[in-house]
LUMDREN-266930 format. One record per residue (C-alpha): x, y, z; residue in one letter; residue number from 0. Coordinates in nm, 3 decimals, m for minus. Example, Ala and Ser with C-alpha at 12.3 -4.5 7.8 and 13.67 -1.06 7.14 Angstrom:
% residues 2
u v w dopa torti
1.230 m0.450 0.780 A 0
1.367 m0.106 0.714 S 1
This chain:
% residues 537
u v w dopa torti
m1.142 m0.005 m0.022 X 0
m1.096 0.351 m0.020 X 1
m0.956 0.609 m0.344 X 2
m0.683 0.838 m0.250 X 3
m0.729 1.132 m0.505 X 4
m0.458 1.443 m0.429 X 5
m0.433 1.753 m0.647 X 6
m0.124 1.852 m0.799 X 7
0.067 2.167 m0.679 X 8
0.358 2.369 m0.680 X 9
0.636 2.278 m0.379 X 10
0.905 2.473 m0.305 X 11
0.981 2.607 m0.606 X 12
1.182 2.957 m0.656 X 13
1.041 3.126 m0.993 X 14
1.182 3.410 m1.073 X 15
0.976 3.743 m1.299 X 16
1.137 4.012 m1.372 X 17
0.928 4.220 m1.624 X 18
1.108 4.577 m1.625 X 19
0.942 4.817 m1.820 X 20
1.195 5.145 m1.942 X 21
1.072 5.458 m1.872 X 22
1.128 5.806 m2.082 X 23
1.410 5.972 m1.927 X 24
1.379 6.299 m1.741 X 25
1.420 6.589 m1.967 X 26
1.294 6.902 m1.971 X 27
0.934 6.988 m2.172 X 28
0.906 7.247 m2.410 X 29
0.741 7.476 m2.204 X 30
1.050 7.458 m1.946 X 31
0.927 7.242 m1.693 X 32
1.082 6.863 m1.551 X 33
0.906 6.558 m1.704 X 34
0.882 6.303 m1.392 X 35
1.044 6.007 m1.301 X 36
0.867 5.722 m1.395 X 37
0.817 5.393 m1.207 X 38
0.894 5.108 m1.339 X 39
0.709 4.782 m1.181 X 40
0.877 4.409 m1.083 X 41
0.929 4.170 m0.857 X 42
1.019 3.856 m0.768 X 43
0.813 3.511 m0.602 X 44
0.915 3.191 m0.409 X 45
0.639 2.956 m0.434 X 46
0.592 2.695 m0.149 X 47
0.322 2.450 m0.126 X 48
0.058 2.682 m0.226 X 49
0.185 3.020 m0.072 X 50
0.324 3.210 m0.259 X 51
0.586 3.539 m0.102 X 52
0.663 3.780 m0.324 X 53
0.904 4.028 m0.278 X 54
0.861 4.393 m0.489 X 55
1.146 4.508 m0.669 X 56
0.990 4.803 m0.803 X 57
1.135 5.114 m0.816 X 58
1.045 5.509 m0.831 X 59
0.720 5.426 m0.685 X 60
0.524 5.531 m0.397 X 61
0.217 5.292 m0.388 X 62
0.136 4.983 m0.489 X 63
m0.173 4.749 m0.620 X 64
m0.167 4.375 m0.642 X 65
m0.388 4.129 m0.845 X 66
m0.329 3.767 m0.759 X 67
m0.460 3.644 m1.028 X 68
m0.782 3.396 m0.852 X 69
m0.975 3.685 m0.747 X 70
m0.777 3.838 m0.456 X 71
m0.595 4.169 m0.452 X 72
m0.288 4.405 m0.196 X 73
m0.169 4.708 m0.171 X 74
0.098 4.613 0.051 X 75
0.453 4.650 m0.031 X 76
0.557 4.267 m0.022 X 77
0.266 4.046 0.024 X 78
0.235 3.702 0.151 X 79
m0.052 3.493 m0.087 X 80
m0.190 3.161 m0.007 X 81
m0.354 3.015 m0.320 X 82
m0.697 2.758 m0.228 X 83
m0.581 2.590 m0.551 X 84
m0.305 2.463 m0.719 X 85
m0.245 2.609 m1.108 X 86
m0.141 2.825 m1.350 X 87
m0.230 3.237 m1.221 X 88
m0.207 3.583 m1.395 X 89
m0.043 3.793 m1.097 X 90
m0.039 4.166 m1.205 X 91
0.176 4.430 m0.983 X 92
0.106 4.768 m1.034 X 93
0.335 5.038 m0.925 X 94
0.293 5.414 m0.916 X 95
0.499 5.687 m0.847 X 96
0.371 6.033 m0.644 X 97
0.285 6.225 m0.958 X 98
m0.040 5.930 m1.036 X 99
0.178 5.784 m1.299 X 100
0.192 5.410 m1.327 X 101
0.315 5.094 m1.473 X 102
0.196 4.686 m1.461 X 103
0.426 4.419 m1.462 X 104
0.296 4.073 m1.506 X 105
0.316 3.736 m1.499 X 106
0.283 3.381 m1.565 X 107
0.389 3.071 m1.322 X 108
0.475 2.802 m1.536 X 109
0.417 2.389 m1.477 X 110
0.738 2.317 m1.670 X 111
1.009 2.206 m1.415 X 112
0.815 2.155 m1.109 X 113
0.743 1.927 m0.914 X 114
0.439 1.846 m0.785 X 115
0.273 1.672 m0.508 X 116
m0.097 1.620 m0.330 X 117
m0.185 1.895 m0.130 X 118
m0.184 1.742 0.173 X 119
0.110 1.946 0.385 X 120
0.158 1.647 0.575 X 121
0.250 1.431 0.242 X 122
0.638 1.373 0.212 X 123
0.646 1.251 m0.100 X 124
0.793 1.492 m0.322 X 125
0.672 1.478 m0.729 X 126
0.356 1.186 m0.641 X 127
0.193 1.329 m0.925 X 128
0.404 1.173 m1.162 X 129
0.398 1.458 m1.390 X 130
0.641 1.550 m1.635 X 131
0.852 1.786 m1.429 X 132
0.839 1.529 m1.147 X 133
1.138 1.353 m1.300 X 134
1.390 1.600 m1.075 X 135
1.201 1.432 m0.770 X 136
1.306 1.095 m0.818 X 137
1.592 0.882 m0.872 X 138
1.627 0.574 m1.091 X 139
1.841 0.293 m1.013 X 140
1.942 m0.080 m1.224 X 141
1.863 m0.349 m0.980 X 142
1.884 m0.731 m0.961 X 143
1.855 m0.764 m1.342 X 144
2.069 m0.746 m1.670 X 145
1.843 m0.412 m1.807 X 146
1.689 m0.105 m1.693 X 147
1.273 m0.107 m1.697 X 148
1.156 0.148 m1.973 X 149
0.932 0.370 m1.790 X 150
0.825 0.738 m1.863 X 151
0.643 1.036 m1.642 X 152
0.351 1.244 m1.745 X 153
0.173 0.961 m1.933 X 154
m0.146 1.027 m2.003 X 155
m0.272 0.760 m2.261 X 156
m0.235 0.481 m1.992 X 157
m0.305 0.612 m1.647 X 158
m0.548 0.503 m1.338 X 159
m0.881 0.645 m1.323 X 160
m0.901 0.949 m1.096 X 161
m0.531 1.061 m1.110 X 162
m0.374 1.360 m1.203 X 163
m0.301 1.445 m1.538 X 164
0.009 1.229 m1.606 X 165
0.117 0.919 m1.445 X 166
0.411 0.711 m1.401 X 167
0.416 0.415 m1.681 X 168
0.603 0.106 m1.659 X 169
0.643 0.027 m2.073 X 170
0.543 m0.341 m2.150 X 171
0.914 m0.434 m2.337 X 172
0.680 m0.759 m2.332 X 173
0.928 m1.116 m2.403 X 174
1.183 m0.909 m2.624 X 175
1.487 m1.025 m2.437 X 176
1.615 m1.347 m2.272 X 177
1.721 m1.094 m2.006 X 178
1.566 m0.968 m1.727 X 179
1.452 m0.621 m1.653 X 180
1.475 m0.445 m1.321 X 181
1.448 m0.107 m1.159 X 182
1.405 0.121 m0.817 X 183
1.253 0.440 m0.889 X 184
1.284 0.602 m0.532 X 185
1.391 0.935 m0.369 X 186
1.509 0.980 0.012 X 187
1.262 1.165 0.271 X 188
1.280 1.283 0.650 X 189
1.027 1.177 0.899 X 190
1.043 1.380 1.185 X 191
0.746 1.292 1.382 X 192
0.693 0.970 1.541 X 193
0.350 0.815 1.458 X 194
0.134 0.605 1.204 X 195
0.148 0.614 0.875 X 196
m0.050 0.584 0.588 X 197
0.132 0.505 0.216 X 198
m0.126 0.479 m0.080 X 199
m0.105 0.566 m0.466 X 200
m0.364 0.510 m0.735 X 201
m0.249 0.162 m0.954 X 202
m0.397 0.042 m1.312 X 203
m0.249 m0.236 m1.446 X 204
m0.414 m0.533 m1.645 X 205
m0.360 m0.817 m1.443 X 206
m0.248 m1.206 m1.448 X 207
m0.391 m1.452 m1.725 X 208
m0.258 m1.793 m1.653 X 209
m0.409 m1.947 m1.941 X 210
m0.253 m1.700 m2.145 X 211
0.022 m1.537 m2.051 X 212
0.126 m1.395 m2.261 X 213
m0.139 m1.130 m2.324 X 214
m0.169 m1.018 m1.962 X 215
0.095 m1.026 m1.685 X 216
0.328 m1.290 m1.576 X 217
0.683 m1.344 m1.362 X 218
0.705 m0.964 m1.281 X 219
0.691 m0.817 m0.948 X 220
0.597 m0.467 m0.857 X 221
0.675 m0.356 m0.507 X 222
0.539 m0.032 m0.310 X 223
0.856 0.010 m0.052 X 224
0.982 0.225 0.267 X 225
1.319 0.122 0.376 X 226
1.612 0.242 0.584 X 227
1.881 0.138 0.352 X 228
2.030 0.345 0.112 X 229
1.981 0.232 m0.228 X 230
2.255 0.143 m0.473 X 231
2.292 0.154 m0.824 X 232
2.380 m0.244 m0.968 X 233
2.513 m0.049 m1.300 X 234
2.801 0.108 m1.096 X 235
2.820 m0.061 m0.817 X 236
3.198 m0.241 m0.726 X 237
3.065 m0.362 m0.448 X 238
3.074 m0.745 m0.477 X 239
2.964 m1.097 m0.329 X 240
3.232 m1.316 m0.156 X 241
3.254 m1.557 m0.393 X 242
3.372 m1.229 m0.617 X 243
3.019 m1.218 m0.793 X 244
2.858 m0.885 m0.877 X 245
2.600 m0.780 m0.537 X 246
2.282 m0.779 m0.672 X 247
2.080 m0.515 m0.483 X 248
1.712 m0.535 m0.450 X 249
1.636 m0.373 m0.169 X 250
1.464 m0.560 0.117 X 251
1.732 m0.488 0.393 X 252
1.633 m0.274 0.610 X 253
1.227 m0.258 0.426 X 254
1.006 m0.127 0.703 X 255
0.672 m0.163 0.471 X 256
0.618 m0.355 0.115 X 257
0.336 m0.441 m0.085 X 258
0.367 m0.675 m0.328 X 259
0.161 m0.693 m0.673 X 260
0.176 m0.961 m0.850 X 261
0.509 m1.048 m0.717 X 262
0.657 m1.324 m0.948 X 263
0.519 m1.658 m0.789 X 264
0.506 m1.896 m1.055 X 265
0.122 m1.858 m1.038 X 266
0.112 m1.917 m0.684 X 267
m0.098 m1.637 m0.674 X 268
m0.301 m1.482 m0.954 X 269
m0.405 m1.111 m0.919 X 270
m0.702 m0.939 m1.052 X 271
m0.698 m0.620 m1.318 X 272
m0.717 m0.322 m1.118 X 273
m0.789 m0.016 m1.175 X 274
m0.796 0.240 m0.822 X 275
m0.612 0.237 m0.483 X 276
m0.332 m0.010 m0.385 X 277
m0.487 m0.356 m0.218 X 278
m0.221 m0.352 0.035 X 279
m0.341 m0.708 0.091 X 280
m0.340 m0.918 m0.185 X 281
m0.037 m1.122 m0.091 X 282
0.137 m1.204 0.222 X 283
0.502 m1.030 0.157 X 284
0.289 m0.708 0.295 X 285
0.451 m0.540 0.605 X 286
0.182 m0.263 0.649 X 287
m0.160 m0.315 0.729 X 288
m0.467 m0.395 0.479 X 289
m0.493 0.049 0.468 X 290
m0.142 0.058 0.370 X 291
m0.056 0.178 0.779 X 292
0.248 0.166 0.991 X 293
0.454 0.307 1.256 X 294
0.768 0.537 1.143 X 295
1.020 0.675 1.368 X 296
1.204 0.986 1.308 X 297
1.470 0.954 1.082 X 298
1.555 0.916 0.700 X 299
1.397 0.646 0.470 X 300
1.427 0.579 0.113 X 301
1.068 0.514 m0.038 X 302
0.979 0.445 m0.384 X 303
0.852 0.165 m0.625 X 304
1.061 m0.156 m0.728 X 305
0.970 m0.331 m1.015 X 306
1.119 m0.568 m1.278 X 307
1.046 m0.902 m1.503 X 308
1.164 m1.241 m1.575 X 309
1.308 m1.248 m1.938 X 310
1.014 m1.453 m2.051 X 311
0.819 m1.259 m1.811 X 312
0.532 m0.924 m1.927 X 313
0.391 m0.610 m1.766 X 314
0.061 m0.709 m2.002 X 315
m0.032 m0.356 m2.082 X 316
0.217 m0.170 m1.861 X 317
0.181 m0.077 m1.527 X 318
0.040 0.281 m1.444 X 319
0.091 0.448 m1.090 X 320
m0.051 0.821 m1.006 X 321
m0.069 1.017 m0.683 X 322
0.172 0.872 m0.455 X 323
0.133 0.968 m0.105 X 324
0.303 0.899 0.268 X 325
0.103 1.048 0.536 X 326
0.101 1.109 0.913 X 327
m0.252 0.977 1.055 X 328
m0.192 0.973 1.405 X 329
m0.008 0.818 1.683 X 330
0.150 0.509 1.711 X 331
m0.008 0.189 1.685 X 332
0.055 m0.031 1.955 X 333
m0.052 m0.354 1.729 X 334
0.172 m0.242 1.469 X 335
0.457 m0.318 1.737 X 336
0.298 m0.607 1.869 X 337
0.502 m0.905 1.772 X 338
0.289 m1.238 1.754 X 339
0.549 m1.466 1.581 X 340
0.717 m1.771 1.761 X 341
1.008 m1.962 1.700 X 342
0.931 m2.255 1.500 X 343
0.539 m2.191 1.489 X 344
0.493 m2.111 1.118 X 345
0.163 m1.940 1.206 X 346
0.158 m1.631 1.337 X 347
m0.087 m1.481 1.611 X 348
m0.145 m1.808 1.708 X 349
m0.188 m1.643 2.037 X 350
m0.508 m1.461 1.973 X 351
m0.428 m1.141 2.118 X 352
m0.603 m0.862 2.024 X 353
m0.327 m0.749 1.817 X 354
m0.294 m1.069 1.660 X 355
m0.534 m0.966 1.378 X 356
m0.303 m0.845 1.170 X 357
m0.173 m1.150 1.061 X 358
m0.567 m1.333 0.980 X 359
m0.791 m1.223 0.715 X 360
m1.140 m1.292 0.758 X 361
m1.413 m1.350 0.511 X 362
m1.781 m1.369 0.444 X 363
m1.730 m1.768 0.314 X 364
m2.036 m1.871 0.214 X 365
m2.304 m1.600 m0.008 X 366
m2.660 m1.581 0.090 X 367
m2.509 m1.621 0.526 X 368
m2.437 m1.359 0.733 X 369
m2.051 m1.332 0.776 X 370
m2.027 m1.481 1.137 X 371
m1.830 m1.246 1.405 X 372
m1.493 m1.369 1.537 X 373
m1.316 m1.170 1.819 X 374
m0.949 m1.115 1.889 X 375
m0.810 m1.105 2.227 X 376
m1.128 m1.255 2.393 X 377
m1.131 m1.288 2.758 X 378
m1.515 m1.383 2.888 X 379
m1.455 m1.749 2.700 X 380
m1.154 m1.880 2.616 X 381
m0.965 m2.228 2.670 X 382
m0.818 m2.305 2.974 X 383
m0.443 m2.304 3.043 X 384
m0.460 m2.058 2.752 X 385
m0.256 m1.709 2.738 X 386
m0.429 m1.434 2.766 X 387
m0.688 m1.378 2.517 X 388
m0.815 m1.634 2.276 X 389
m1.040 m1.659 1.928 X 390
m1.392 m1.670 2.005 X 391
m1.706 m1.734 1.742 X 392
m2.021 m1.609 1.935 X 393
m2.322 m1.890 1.885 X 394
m2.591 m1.647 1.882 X 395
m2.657 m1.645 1.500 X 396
m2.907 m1.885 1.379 X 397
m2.735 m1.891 1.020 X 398
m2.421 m1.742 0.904 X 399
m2.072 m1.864 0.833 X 400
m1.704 m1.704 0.795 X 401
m1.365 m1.813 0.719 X 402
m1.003 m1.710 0.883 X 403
m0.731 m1.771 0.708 X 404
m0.290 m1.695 0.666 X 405
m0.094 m1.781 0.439 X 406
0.202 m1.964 0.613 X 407
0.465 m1.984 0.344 X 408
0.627 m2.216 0.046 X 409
0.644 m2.543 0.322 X 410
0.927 m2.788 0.272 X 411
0.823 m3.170 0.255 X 412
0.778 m3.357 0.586 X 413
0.578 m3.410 0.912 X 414
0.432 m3.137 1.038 X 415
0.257 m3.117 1.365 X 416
m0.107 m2.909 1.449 X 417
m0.213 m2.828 1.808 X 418
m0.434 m2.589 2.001 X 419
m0.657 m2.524 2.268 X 420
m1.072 m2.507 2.253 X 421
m1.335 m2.425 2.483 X 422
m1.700 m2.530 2.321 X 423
m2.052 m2.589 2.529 X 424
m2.177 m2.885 2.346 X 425
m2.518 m3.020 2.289 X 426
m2.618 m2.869 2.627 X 427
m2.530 m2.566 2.545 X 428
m2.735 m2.586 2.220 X 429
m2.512 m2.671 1.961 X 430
m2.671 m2.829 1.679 X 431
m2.629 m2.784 1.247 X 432
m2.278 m2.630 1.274 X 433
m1.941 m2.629 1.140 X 434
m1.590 m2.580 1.301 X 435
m1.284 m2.671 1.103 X 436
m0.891 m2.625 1.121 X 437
m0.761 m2.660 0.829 X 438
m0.425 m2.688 0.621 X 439
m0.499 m2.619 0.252 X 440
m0.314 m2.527 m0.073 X 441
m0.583 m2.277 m0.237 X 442
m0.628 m1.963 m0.084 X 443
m1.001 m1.888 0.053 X 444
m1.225 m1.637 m0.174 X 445
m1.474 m1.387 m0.036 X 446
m1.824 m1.550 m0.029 X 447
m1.693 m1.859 m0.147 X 448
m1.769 m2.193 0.019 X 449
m1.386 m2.332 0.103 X 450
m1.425 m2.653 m0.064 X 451
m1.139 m2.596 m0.326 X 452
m1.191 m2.809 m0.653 X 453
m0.892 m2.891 m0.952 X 454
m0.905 m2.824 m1.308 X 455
m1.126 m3.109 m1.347 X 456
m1.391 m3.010 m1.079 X 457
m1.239 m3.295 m0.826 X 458
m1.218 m3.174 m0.480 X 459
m0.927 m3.123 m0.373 X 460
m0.852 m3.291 m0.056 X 461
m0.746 m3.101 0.313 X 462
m0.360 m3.188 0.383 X 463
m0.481 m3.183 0.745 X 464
m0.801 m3.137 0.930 X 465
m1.006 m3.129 1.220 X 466
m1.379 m3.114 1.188 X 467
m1.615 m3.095 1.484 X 468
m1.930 m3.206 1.458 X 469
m1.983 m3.090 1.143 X 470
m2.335 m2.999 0.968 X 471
m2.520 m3.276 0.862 X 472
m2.225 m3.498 1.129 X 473
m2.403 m3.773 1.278 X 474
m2.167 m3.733 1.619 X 475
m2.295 m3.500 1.873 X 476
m2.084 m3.223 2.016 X 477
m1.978 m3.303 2.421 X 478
m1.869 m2.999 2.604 X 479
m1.520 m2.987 2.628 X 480
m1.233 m2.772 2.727 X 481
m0.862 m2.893 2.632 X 482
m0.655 m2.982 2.354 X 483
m0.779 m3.081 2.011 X 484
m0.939 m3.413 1.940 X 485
m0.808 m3.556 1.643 X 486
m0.980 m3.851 1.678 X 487
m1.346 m3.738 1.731 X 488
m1.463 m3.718 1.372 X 489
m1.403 m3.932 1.063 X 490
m1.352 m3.585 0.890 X 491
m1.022 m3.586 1.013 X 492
m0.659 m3.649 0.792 X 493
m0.404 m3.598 1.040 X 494
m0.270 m3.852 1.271 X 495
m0.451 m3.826 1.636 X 496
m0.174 m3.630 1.765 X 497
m0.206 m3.394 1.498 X 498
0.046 m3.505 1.286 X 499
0.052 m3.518 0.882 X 500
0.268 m3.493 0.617 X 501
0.317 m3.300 0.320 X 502
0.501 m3.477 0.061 X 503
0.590 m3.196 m0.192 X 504
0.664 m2.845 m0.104 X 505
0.464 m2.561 m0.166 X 506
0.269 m2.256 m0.098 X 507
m0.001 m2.339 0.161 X 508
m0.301 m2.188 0.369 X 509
m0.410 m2.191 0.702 X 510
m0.762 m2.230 0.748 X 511
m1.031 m2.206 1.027 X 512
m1.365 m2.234 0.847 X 513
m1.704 m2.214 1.072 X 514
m2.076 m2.117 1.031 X 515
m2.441 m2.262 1.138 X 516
m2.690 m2.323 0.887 X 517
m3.085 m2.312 1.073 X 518
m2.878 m2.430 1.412 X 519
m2.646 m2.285 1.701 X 520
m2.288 m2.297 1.803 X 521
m2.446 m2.250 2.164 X 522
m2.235 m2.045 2.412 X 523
m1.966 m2.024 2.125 X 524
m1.641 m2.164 2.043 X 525
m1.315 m2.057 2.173 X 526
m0.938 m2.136 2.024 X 527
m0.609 m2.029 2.186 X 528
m0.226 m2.115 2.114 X 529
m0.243 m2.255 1.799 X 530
0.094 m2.407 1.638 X 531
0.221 m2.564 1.327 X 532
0.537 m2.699 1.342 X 533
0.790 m2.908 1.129 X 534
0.881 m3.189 1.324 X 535
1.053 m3.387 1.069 X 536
């Protein structure tokens, strides 16, 4: 996981100094002779990004001497000045007429009514910084709820490690009300190069506590967002519902990326304290990739943060957000456009493509084994009657094991209905102490954790579906084959032998493949291709 840490600067501010300085009149001397005219030294300075033009409004002078205040000096008329830095600088003109005679005029650039952002000219993010001044940058809009979220700019008491000075804060206002609370703090931006994208900020916030809620966070969400909608404002909004009702806006129309934190799920999820760059990853409702990456078009977006409560719900401690960023990293990515969805197949890349890895996570699953490699898009070994690529899991490690995993959504209860194709070499091929499981679950997989879920109580928690060959320690030996699975080959096994199982409450559920070798082989590897989970009932 990578920090994102910007520098606050001036951007496109006009600042105005004017500093004029009276000089005597001309009059005549005692001894007879004509005093002479005196210059008198200003000028004026539009600051953008860090370059700063200023343009001399000086007059009765001939020549001219400029001190820039970080080390740097001109004697030209009206100078152009790039700063390294952003900051507060000194700048010093001084102007003198043909007689020698001179006068300074000086100033000060102020921080009070910028607005700043990273210095990164590619950034189009205006006011990321979150600094007092910033508020000009954004606009703040009711949403979806009964009262505004108290928030405030240029906090400094409660802000992510590594920011800027100040920092956007989300106030706690923790179970005060019955009533919700619910904003979009968001401003409107240009792209005008097509291309990837990068979108990143630096987050603290303190995190869920299930056992008790209320001293951390609970039924809040908290939503990084690029859409091509305009926002509106619920508070005077007439716009309404056709049943009459009031439209209650919140914003995922048109939503080309979101990252969810925390999104209210009933403890379907339960996130982590953090403290440092956005996890782009932590729950599925994600549109960009695990860096916070995606492909933008030219045109106008709205982009901003979305956030809001139950009215039993808390922000814990608040929620703290500092140097907000949207960056150009390159040219398009062809897997960001790659569409590996199917109609009715509630997994996604079930294809294998090499693009499909957007949609898996993989994991080390078991500590103390080598994370095992699995492949996207493989073409040497794969099923037959397969498309295209497929899934392979190379046998050459002795010991090692990994997990793949989605999460395929809050299913409804029913049958359901697993398939897929698999190329493996057997015993001949060498295939001995392994694992190789597909697997419907309810928990979500941990990093270096073996996936054998357990309850409250420390009972396992059983697979809603499975198929398990020849697993480690299995007394069945592994045939080649190449074809459809075999539902029927193990006793590990809880779906029907056509694949078919039932879920008799709905939920949020996982998608599993779990695999590793522990002193053995998988042989010449295993191979999976157009794998599907439907609802058949």
């Amino acid at each position: 996981m990578k920090q994102n840490f910007r520098i606050n600067l001036i951007k496109s501010l006009a600042v105005t100094f004017l500093l004029i300085f009276t000089a005597c009149s001309s009059d005549d001397s005692d001894d007879g002779t004509t005093d002479p005219v005196m210059p008198t030294a200003s000028f004026t300075v539009v600051m953008s990004e860090l370059q700063a033009t200023f343009t001399n409004t000086s007059q009765n002078a001939t020549s001219y001497s400029w001190d820039f205040g970080d080390g740097n000096t001109s004697t030209a008329k009206d100078p152009v000045h790039t700063y390294a830095t952003a900051g507060n600088f000194t700048v010093k003109l001084t102007a003198t007429n043909a007689e020698g005679n001179n006068e300074t005029s000086s100033s000060v650039t102020a921080e009070q009514g910028t607005i700043s952002t990273p210095p990164d000219p590619n950034n189009l993010i205006a006011g990321g910084g979150f600094e007092g001044g910033d508020v000009d940058a954004w606009t703040v809009f009711k949403v979806g709820q009964p009262n505004l979220v108290s928030y405030e700019l240029g906090y400094e008491i409660y802000k992510p490690a590594g920011g800027s000075d100040g920092a956007l804060y989300i106030a706690p206002d923790n179970l005060t009300s019955d009533d919700g609370e619910a904003a979009f703090i968001h401003q409107k931006i240009t792209v005008t190069q097509d291309g990837e994208y990068e979108i990143g900020a630096l987050v603290k916030l303190q995190g869920e506590n299930q056992a008790d809620p209320a001293t951390a966070m609970t039924d809040y969400w908290f939503q990084v967002y690029i859409g091509t909608e305009e926002p509106q404002d619920l508070e005077f909004s007439d716009e309404v519902n056709d049943d009459g009702s009031p439209k209650q806006y919140d914003y995922t129309d048109g939503q080309v990326s979101g990252w969810f934190f925390g999104a209210w799920t009933g403890w379907g999820y339960e996130i982590p304290a953090t403290d440092g760059a956005l996890v782009h990853d932590y729950l599925a409702s994600n549109i960009a990739s695990s860096e916070g990456r995606l492909n933008l078009s030219p045109g106008d977006y709205y982009v901003g943060i979305k956030v809001g409560k139950a009215g039993a719900g808390s922000f814990g401690e608040g929620i703290a957000v500092d140097d907000f960023y949207l960056t150009r990293v390159g040219d398009r990515n062809p897997c960001f456009d790659w569409d590996g969805t199917q109609e009715g197949n509630l997994i996604k890349g079930g294809q294998f493509e090499e693009c499909d890895d957007k949609y898996w996570t993989l994991l080390k699953a078991d500590a103390g084994l080598p994370e095992a490699e699995g492949i996207f898009g493989y073409t040497d070994y794969a099923p037959a009657g397969g498309d295209g690529g497929a899934f392979y899991t190379p046998g050459d490690v002795e010991s090692s094991s990994s997990t793949l995993y989605q999460y395929i959504g809050n299913l409804e209860a029913g049958t359901y209905q697993l398939d897929a194709l698999v190329k493996l070499g057997g015993v001949e091929s060498g295939m001995s102490q392994y694992w190789w499981e597909i697997l419907v679950y309810t928990e979500e997989p941990e990093f270096e954790v073996g996936y054998s879920p357990k309850d409250a109580e420390d009972n396992a928690i059983p697979r809603v579906a499975g198929y398990i060959h020849a697993p480690w320690g299995g007394g069945v030996d592994a045939v080649a084959y190449d074809g459809e699975l075999q539902y029927d080959y193990t006793n590990g096994n809880s779906a029907g032998a056509d694949g078919t199982f039932t879920l008799d409450a709905s939920g949020d559920y996982f998608f599993v493949l779990k695999w590793g070798t522990f002193e053995g082989s998988m042989g010449d590897g295993i191979a999976v291709d157009n794998l599907s989970l439907v609802k058949v009932d």
